[in-house]
PyMOL Python script that loads the backbone (N, CA, C, O; Angstrom):
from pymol import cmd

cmd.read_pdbstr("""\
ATOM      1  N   UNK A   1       0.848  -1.180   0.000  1.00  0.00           N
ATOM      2  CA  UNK A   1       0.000   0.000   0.000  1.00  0.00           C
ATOM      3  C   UNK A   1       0.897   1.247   0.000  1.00  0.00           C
ATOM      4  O   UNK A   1       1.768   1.513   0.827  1.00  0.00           O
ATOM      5  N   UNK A   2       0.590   1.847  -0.896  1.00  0.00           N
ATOM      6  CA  UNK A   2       1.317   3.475  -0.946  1.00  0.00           C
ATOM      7  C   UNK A   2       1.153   3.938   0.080  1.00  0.00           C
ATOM      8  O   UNK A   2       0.191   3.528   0.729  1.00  0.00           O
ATOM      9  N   UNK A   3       2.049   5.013   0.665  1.00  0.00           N
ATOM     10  CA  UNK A   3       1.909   6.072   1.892  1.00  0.00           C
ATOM     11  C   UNK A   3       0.462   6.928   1.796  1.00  0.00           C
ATOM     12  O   UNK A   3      -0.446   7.285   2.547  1.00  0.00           O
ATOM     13  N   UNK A   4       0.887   7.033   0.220  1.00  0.00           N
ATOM     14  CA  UNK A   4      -0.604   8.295   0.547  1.00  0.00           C
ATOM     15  C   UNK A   4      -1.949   7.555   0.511  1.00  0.00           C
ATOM     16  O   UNK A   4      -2.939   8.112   0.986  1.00  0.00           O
ATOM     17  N   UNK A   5      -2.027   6.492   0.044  1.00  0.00           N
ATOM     18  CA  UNK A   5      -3.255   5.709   0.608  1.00  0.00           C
ATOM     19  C   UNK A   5      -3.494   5.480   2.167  1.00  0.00           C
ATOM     20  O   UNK A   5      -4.526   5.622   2.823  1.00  0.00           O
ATOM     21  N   UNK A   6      -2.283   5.101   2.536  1.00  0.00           N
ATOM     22  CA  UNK A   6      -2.114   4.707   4.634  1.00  0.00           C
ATOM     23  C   UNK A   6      -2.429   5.912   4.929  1.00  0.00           C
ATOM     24  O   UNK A   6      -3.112   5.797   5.946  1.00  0.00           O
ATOM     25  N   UNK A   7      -2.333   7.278   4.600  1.00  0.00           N
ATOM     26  CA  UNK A   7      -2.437   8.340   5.408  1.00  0.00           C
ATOM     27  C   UNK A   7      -3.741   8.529   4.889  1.00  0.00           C
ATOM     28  O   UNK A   7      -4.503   8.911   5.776  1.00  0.00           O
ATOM     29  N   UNK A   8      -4.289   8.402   3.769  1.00  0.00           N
ATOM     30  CA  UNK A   8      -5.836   8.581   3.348  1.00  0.00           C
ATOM     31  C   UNK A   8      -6.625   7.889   4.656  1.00  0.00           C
ATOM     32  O   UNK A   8      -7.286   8.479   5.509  1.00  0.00           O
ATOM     33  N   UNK A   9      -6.305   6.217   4.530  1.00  0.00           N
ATOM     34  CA  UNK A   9      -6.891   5.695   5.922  1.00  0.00           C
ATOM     35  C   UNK A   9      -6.949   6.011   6.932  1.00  0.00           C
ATOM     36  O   UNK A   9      -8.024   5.948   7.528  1.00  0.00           O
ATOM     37  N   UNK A  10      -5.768   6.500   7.557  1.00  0.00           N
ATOM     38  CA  UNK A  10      -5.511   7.091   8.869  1.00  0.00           C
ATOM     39  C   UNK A  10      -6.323   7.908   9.028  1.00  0.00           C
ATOM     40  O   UNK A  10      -6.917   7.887  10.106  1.00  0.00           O
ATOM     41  N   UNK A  11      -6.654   8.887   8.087  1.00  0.00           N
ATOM     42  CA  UNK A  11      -7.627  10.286   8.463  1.00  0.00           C
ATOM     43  C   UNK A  11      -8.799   9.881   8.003  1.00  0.00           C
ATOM     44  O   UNK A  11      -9.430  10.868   7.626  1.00  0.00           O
ATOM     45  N   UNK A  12      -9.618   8.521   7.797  1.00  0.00           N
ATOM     46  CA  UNK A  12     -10.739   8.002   7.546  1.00  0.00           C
ATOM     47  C   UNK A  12     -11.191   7.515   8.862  1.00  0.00           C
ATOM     48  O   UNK A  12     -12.393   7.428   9.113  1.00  0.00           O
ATOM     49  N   UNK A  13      -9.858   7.044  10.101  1.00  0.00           N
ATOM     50  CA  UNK A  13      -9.901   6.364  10.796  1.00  0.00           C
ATOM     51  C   UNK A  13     -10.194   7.386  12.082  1.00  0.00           C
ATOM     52  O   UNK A  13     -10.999   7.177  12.989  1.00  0.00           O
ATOM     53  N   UNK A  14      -9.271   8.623  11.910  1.00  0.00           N
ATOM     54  CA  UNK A  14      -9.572   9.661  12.635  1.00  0.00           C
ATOM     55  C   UNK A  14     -11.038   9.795  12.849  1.00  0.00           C
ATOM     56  O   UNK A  14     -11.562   9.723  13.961  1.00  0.00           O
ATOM     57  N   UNK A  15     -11.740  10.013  11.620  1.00  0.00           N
ATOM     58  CA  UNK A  15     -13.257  10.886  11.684  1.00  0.00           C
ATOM     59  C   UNK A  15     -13.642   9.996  12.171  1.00  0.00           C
ATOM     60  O   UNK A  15     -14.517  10.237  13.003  1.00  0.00           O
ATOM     61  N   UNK A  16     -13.321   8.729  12.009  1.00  0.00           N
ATOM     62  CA  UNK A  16     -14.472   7.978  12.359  1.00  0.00           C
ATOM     63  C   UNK A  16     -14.705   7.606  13.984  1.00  0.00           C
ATOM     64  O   UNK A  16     -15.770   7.527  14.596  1.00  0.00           O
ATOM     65  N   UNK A  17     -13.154   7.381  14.528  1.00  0.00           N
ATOM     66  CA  UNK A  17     -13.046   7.620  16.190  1.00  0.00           C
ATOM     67  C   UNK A  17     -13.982   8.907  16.519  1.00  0.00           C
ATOM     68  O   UNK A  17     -15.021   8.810  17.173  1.00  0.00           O
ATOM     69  N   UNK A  18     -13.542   9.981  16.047  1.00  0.00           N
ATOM     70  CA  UNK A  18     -13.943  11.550  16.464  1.00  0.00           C
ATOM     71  C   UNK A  18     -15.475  11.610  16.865  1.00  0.00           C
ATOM     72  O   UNK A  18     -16.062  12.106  17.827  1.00  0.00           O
ATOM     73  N   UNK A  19     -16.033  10.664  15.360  1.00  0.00           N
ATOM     74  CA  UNK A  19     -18.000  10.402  15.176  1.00  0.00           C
ATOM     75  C   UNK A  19     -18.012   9.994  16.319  1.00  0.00           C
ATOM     76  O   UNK A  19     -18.421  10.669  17.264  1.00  0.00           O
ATOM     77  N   UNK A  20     -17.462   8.553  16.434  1.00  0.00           N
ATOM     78  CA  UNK A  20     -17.918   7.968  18.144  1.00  0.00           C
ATOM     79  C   UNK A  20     -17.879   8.262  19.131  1.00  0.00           C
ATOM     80  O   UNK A  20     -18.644   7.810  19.983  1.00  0.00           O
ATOM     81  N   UNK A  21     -16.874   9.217  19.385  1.00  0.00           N
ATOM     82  CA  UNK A  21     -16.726   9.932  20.394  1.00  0.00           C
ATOM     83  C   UNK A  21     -17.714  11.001  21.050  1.00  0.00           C
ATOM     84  O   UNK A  21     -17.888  11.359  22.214  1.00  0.00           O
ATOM     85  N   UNK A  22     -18.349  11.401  19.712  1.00  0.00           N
ATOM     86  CA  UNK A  22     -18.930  12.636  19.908  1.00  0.00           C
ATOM     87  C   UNK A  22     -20.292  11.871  20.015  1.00  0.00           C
ATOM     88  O   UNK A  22     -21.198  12.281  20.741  1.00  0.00           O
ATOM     89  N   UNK A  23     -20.382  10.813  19.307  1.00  0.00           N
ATOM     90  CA  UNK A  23     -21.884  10.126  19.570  1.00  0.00           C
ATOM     91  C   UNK A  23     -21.799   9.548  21.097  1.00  0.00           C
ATOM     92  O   UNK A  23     -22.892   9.010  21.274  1.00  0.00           O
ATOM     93  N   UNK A  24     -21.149   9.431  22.080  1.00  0.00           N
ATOM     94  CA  UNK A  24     -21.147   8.380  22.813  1.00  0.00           C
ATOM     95  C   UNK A  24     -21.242   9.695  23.942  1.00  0.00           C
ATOM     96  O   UNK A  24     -22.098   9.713  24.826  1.00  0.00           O
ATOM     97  N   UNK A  25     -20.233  10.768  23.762  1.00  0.00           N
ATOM     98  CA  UNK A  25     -20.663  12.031  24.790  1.00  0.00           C
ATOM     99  C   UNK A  25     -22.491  12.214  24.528  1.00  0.00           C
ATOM    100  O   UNK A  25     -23.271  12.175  25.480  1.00  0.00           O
ATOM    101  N   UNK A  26     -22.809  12.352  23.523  1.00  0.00           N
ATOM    102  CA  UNK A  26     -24.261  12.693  23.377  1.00  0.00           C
ATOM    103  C   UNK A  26     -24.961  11.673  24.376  1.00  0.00           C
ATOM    104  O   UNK A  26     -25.549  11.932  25.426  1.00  0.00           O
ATOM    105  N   UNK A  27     -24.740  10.437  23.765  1.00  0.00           N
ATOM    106  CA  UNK A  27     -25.439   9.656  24.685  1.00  0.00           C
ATOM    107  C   UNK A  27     -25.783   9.966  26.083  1.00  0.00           C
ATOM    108  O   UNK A  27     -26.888  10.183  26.580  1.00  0.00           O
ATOM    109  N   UNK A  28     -24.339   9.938  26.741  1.00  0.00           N
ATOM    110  CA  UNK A  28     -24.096  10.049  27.985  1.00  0.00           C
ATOM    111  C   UNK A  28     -24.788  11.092  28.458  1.00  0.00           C
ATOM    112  O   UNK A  28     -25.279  10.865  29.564  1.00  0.00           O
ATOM    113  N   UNK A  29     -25.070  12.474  27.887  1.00  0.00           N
ATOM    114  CA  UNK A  29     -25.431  13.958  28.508  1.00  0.00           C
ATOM    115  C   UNK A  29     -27.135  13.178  28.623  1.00  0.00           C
ATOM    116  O   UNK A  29     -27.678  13.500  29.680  1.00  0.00           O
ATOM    117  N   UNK A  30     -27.760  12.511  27.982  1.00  0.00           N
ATOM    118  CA  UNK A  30     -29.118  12.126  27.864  1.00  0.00           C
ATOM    119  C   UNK A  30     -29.386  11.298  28.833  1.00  0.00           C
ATOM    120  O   UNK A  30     -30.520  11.356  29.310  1.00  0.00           O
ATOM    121  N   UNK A  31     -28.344  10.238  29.419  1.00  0.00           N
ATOM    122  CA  UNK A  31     -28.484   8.868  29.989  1.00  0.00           C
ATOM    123  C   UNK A  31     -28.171   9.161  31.837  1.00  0.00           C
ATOM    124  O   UNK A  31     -28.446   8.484  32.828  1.00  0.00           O
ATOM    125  N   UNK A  32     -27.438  10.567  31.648  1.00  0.00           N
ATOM    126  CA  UNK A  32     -26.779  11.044  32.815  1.00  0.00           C
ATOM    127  C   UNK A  32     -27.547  12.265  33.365  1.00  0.00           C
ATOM    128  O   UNK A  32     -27.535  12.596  34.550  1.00  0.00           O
ATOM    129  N   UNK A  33     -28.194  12.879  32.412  1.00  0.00           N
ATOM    130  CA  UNK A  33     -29.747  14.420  32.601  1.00  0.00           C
ATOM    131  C   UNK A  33     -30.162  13.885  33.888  1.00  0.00           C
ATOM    132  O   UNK A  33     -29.404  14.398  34.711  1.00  0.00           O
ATOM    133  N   UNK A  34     -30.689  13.390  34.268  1.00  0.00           N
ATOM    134  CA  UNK A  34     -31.983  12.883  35.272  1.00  0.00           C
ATOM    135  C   UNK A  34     -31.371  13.096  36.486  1.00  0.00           C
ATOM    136  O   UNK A  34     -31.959  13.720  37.369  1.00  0.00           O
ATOM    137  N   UNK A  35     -30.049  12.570  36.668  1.00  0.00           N
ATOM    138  CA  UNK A  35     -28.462  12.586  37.624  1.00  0.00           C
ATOM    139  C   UNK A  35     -28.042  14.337  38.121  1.00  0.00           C
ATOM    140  O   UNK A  35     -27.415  14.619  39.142  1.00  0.00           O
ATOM    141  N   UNK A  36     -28.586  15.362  37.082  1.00  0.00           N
ATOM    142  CA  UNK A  36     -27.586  16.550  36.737  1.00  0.00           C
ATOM    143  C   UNK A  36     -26.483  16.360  37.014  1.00  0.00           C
ATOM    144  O   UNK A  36     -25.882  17.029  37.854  1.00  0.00           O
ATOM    145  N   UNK A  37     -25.856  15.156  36.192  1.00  0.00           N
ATOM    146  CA  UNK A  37     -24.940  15.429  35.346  1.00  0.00           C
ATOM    147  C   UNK A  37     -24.363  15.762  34.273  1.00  0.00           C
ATOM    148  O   UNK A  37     -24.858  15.162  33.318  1.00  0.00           O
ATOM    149  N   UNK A  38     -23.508  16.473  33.982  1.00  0.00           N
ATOM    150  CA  UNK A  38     -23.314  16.974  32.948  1.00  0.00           C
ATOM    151  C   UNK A  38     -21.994  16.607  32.233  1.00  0.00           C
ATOM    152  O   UNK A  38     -20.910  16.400  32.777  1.00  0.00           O
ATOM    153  N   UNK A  39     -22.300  16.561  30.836  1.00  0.00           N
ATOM    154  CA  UNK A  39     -21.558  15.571  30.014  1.00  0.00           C
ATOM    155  C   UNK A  39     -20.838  16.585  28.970  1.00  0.00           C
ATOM    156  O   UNK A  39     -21.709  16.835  28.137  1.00  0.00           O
ATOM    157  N   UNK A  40     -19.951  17.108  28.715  1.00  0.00           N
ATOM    158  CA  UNK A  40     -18.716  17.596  27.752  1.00  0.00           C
ATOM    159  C   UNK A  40     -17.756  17.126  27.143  1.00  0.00           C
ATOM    160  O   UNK A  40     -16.986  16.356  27.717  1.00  0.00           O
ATOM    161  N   UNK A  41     -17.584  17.486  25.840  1.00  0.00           N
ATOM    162  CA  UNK A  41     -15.863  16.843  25.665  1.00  0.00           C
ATOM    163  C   UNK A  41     -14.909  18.364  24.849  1.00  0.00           C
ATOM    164  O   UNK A  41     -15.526  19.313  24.365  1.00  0.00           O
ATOM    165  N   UNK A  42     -13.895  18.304  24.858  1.00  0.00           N
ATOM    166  CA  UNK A  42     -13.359  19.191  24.483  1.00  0.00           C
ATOM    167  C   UNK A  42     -12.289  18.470  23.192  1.00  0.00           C
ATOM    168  O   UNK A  42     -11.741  17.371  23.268  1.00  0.00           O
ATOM    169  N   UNK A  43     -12.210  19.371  22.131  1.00  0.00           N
ATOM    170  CA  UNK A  43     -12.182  18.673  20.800  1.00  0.00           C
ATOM    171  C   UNK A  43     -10.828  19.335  20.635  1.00  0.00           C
ATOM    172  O   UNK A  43     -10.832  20.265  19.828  1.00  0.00           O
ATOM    173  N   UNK A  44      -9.364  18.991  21.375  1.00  0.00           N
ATOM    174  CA  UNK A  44      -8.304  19.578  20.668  1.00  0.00           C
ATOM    175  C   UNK A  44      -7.531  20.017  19.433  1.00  0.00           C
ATOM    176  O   UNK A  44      -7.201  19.210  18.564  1.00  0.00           O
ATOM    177  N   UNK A  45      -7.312  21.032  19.389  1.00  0.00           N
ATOM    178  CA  UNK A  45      -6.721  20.989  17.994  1.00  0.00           C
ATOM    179  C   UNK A  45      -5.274  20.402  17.993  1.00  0.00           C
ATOM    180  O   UNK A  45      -4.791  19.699  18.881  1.00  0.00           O
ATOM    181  N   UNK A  46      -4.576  20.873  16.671  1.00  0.00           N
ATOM    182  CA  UNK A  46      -3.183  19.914  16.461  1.00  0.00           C
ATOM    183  C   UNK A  46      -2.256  19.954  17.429  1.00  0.00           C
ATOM    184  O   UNK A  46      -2.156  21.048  17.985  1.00  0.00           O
ATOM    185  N   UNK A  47      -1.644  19.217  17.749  1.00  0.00           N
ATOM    186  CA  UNK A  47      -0.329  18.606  18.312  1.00  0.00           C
ATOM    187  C   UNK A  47       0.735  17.870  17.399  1.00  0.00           C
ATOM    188  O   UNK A  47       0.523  17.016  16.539  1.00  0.00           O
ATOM    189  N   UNK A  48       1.726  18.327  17.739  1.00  0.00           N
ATOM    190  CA  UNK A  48       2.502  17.418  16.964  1.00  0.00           C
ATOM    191  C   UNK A  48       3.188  16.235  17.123  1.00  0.00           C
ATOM    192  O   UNK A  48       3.860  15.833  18.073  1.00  0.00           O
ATOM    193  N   UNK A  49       2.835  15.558  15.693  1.00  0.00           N
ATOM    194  CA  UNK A  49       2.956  14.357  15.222  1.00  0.00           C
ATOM    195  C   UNK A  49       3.890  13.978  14.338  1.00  0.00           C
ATOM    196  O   UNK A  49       4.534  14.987  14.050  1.00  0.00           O
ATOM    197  N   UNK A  50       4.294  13.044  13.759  1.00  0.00           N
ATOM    198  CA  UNK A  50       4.826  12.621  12.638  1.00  0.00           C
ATOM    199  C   UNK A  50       4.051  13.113  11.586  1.00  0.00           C
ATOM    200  O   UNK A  50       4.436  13.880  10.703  1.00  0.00           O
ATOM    201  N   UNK A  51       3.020  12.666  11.715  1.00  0.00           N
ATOM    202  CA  UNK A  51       1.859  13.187  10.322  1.00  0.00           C
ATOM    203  C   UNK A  51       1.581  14.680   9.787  1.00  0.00           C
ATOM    204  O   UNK A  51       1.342  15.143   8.672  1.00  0.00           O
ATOM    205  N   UNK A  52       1.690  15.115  10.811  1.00  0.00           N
ATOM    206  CA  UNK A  52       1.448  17.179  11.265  1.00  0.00           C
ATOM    207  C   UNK A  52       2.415  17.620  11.095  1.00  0.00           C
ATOM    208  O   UNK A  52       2.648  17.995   9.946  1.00  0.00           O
ATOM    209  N   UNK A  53       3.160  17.747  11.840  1.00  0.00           N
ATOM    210  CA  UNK A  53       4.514  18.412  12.206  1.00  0.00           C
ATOM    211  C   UNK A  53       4.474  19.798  11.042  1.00  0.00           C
ATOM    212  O   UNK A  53       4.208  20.989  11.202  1.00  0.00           O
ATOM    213  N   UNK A  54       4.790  19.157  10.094  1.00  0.00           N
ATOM    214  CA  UNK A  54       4.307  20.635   8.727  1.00  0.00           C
ATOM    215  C   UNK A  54       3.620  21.980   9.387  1.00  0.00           C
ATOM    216  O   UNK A  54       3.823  23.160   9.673  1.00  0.00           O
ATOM    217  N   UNK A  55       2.772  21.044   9.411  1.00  0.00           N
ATOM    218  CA  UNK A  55       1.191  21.911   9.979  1.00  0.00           C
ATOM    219  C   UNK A  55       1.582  22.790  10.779  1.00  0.00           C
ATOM    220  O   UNK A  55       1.644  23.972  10.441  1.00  0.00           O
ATOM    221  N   UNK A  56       1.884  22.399  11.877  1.00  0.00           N
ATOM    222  CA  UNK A  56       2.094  22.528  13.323  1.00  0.00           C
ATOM    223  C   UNK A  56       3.365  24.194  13.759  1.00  0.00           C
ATOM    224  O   UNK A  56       3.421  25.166  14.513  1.00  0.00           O
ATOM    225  N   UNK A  57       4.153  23.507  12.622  1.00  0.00           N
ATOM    226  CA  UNK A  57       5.538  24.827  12.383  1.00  0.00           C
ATOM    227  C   UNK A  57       4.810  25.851  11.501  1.00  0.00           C
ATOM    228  O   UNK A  57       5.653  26.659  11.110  1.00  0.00           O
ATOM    229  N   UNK A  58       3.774  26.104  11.098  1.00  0.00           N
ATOM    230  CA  UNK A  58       3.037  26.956  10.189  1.00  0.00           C
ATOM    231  C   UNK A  58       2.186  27.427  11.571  1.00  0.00           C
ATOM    232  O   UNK A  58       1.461  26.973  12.457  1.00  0.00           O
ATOM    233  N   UNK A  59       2.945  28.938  10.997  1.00  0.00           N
ATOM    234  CA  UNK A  59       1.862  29.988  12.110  1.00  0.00           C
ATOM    235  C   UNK A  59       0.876  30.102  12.105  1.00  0.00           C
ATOM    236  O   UNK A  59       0.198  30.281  13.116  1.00  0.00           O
ATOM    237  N   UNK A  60       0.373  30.022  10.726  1.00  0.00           N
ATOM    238  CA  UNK A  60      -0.896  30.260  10.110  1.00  0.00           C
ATOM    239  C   UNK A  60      -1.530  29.254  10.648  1.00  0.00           C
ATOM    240  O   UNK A  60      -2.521  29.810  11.120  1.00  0.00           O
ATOM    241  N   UNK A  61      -1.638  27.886  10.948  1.00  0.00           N
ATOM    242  CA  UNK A  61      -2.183  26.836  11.157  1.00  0.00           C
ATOM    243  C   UNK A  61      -2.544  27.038  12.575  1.00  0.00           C
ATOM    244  O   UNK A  61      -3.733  26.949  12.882  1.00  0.00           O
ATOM    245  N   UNK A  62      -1.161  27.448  13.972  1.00  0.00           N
ATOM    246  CA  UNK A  62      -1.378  27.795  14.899  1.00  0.00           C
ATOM    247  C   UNK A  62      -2.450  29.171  15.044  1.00  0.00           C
ATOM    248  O   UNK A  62      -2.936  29.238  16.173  1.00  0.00           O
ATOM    249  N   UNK A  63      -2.830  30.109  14.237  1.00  0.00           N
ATOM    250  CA  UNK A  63      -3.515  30.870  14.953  1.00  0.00           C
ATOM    251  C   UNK A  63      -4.684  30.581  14.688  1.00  0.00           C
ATOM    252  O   UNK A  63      -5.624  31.264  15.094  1.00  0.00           O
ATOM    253  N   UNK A  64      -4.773  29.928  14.241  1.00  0.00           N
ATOM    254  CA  UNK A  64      -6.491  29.197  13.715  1.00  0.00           C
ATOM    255  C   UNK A  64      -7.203  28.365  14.546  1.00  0.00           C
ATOM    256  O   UNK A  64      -8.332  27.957  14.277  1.00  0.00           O
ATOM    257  N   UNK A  65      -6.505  28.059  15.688  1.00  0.00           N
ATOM    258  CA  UNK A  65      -6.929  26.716  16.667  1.00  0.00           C
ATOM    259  C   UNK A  65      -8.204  26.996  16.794  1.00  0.00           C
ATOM    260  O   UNK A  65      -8.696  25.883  16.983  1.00  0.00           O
ATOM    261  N   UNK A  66      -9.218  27.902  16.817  1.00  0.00           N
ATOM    262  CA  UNK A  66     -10.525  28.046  17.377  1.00  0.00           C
ATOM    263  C   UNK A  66     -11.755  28.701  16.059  1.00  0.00           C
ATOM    264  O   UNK A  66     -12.940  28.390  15.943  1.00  0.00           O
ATOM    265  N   UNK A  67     -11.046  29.551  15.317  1.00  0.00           N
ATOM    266  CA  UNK A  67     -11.450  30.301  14.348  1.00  0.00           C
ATOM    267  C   UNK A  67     -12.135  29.170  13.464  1.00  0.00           C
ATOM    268  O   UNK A  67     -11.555  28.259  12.873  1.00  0.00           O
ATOM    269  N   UNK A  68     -13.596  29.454  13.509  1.00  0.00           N
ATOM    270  CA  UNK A  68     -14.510  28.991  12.328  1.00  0.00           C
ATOM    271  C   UNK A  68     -15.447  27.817  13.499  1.00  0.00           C
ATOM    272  O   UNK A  68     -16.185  27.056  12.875  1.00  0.00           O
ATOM    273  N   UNK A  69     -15.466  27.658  14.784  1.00  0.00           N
ATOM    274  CA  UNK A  69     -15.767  26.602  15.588  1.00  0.00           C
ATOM    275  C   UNK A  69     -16.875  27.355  15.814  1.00  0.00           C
ATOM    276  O   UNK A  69     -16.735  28.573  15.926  1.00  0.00           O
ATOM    277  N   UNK A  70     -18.547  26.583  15.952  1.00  0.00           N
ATOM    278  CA  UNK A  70     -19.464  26.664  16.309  1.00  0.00           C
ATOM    279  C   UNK A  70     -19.511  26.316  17.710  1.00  0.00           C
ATOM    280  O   UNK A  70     -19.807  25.131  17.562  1.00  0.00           O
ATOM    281  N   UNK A  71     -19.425  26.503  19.197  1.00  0.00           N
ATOM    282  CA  UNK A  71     -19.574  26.002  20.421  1.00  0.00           C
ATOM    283  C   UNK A  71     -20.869  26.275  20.869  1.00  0.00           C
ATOM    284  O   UNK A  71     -21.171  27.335  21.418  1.00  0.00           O
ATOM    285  N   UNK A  72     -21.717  25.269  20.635  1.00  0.00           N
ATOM    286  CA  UNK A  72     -23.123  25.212  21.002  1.00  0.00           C
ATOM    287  C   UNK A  72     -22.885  25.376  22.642  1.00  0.00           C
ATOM    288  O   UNK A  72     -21.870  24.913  23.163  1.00  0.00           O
ATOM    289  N   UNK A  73     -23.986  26.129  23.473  1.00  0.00           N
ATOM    290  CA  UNK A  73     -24.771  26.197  24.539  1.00  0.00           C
ATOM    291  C   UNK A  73     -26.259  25.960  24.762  1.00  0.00           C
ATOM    292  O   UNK A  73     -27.143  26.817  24.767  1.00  0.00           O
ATOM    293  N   UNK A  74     -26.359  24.888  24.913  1.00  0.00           N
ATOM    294  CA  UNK A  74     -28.043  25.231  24.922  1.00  0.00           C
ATOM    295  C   UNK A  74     -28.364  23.493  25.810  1.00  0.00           C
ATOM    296  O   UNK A  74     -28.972  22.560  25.286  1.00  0.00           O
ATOM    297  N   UNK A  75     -27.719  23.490  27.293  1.00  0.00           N
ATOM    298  CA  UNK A  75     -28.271  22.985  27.949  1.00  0.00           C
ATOM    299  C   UNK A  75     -28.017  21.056  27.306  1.00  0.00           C
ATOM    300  O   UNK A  75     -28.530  20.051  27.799  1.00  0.00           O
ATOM    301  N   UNK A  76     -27.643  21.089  26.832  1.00  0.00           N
ATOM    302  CA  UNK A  76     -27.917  19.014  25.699  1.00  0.00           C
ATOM    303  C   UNK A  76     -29.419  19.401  25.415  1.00  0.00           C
ATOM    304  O   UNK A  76     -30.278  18.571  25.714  1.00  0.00           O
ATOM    305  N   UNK A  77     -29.841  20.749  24.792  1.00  0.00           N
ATOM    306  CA  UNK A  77     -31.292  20.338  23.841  1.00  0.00           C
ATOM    307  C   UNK A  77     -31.414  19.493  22.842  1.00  0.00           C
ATOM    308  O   UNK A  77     -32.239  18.631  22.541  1.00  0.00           O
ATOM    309  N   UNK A  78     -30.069  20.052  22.207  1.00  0.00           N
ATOM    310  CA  UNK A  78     -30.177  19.505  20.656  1.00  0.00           C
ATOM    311  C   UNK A  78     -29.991  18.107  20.551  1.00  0.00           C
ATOM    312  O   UNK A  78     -30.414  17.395  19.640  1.00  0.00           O
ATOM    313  N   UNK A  79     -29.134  17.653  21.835  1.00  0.00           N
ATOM    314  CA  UNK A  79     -28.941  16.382  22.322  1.00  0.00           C
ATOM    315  C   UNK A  79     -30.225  15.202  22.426  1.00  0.00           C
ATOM    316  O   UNK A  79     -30.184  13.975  22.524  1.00  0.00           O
ATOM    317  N   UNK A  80     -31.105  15.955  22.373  1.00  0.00           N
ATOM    318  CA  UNK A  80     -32.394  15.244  22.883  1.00  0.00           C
ATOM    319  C   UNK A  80     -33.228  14.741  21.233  1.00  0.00           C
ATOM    320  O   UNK A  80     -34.302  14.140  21.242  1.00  0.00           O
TER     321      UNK A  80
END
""", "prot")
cmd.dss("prot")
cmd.show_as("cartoon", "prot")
cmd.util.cbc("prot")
cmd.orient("prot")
């Protein structure tokens, strides 16, 4: 398998952890409501990697960590 196919996968493999992750916090804020508990995750941006590193030495990349992020508030409504 070519590199740039393995790294195609890798970042197929990413989203797809990321989905579950974010599906499984949802869950939890719904399964845990009744408790008031409250359920968050916080979605880091880059660190460096073997894969990044590029990225990472690019300023431009660093000042972006937050820029363009929707951070919903609204209680886990939408959750429901």
């Amino acid at each position: 398998m070519a590199a740039r196919e393995l790294e195609k996968l890798n970042s197929v493999k990413a989203e797809i952890e990321a989905a579950g992750l974010l599906g499984l916090m949802r869950e939890l804020t719904l399964e845990l409501a009744d408790q008031a508990v409250t359920v968050n995750g916080v979605s880091p941006g880059h660190f460096a990697i073997e894969m990044n590193t590029a990225l990472i030495e690019d300023p431009l990349v660093n000042a972006r960590f937050i820029t363009g992020a929707d951070i919903l508030i609204d209680g886990g409504w939408t959750a429901r």
